[in-house]
C-alpha positions in Angstrom: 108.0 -209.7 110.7 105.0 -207.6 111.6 104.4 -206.3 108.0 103.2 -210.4 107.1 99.8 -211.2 108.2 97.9 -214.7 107.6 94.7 -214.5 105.6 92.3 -216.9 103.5 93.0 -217.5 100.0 90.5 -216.0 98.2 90.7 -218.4 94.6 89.9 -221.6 96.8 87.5 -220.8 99.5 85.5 -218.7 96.7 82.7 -220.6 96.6 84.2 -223.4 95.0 85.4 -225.3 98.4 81.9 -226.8 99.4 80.4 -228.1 96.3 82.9 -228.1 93.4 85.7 -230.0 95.3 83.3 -232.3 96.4 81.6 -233.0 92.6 85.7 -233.4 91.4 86.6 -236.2 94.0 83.2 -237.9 93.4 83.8 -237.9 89.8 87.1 -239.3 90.3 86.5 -241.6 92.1 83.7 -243.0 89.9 86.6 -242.8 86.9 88.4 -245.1 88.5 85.7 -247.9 89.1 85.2 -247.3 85.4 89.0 -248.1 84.6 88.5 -251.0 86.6 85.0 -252.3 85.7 85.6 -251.6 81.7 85.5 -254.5 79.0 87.2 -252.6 76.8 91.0 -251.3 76.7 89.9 -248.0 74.9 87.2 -246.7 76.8 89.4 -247.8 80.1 91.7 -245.7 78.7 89.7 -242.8 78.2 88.2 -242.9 81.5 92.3 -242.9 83.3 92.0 -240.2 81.5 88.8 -238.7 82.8 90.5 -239.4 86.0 93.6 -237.4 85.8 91.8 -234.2 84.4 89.6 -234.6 87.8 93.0 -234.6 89.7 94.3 -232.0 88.1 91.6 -229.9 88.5 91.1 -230.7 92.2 94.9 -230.0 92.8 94.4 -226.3 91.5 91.1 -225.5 93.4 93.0 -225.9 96.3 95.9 -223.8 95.4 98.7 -226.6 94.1 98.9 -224.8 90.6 102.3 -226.5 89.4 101.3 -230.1 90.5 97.8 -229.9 89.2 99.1 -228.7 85.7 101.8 -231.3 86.2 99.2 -234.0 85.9 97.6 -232.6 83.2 100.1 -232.2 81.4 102.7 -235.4 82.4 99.7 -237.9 82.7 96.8 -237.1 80.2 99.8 -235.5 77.5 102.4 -237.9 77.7 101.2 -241.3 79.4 97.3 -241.9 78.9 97.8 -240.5 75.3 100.8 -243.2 74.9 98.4 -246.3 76.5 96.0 -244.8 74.2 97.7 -245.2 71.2 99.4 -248.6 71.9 96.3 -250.3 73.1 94.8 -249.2 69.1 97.3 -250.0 67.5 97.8 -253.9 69.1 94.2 -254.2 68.5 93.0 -256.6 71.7 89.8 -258.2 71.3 87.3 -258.2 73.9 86.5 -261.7 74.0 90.2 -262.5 75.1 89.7 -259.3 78.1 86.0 -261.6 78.9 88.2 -264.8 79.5 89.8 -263.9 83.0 87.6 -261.1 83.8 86.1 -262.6 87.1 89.5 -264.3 88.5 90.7 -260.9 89.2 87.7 -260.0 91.7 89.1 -261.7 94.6 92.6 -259.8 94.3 91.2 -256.5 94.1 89.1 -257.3 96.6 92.3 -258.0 98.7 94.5 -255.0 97.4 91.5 -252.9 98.3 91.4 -254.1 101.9 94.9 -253.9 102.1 94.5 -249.9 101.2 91.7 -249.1 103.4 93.1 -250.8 106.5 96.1 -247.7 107.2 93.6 -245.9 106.3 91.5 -245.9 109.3 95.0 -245.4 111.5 95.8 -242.7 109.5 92.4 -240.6 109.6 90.5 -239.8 112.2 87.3 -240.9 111.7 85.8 -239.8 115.1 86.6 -235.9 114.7 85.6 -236.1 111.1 83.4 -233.2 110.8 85.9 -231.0 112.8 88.4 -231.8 110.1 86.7 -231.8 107.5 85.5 -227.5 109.1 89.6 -227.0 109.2 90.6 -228.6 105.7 88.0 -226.6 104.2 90.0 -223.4 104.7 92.9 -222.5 102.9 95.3 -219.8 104.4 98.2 -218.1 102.7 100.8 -215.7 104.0 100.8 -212.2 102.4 101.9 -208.4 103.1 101.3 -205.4 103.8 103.9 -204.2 101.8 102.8 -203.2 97.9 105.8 -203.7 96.5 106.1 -207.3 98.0 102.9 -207.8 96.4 104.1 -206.9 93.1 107.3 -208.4 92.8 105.0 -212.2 94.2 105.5 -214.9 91.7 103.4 -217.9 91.5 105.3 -221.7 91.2 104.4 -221.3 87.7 105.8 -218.3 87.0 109.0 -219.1 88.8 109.5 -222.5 87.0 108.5 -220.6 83.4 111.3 -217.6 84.3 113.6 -220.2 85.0 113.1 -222.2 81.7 112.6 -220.0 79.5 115.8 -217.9 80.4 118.5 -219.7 82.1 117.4 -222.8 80.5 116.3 -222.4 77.1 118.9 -224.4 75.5 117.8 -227.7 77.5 114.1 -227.2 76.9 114.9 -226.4 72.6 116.8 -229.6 72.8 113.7 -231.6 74.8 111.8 -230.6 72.3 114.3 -231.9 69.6 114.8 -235.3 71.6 110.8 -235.6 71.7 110.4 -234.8 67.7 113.3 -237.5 67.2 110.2 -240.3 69.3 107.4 -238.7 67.4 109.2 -239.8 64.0 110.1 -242.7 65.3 107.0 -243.9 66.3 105.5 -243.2 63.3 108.6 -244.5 60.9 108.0 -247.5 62.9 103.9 -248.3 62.6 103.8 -247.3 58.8 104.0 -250.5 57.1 105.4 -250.9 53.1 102.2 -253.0 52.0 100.6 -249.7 52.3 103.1 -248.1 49.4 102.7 -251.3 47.8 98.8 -251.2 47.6 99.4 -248.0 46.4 101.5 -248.4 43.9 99.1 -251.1 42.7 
């Protein structure tokens, strides 16, 4: 056990910790007052998505590789991109979004309140700037040994070994079961009038 020491990773406190991190969660949150505050469907859309590329980025500054690229990839790829394409293709008007748009205030004003209350048991608000000295600094566990350090994988290394040789018949047929959607999807919003204008 003496050959493992504890140091500070090196990738996160770099020079990013102070001021990057702190542009990220400020730009996040201002993406999701924009999904909020946003007449229309699209451009609410497109700032979720804003959103989740902030998280994601966030998550990997400070060291969560796997679930930062899991966001990216799960939420802006699959999801955001699905919303995205539904909300165009049903077409919503913004008058009917202008009808109801100030009944919801008092709700979120509620949901809100009922999010910050825990809050403020959860997090101490008194020692702030204490905590905020220790959560800057991000240690790892590493050592001394060199051929520990080689044979190191990352969670996204691991996960990639894994899929690509133990499981590489489940991800070729993922990718088979996701083709089958895609022409699906497509079979299913391509309408005949347009062979028939066509063909006119």
């Amino acid at each position: 056990m003496q050959n493992f020491y504890i140091k500070l990773e090196i990738f996160s406190n770099g020079g990013f910790q102070p001021i990057a991190l702190d542009i990220l969660y400020l730009l996040s949150i201002l993406s999701g007052i924009f999904v909020i505050i946003s007449k229309n469907p699209v451009q609410s859309i497109l700032f979720l998505i804003s959103l989740f590329i902030n998280i994601s980025c966030y998550l990997v500054l400070t060291g969560m590789h796997f679930l930062g690229l899991s966001y990216l990839l799960v939420y802006v790829g699959g999801v955001s991109m699905l919303f995205l394409f539904v909300i165009m293709l049903i077409n919503i008007r913004d008058s009917e979004l202008k009808n109801n748009s100030t009944q919801n205030i008092p709700l979120g004003l509620l949901v809100s309140i009922a999010f910050y209350y825990p809050l403020l048991s959860v997090i101490p608000f008194s020692n702030f700037e204490s905590l905020d000295s220790e959560l800057g600094r991000i240690y790892i566990i590493s050592s001394n040994k060199w051929d520990t350090a080689i044979t190191q994988n990352t969670d996204i290394a691991a996960i990639g070994n894994i899929i690509y040789s133990s499981h590489a018949v489940w991800l070729i047929l993922a990718g088979f079961i996701l083709l089958l959607a895609l022409v699906g999807a497509i079979s299913i919003t391509i309408s005949p009038n347009s062979y028939i204008k066509r063909g006119g």
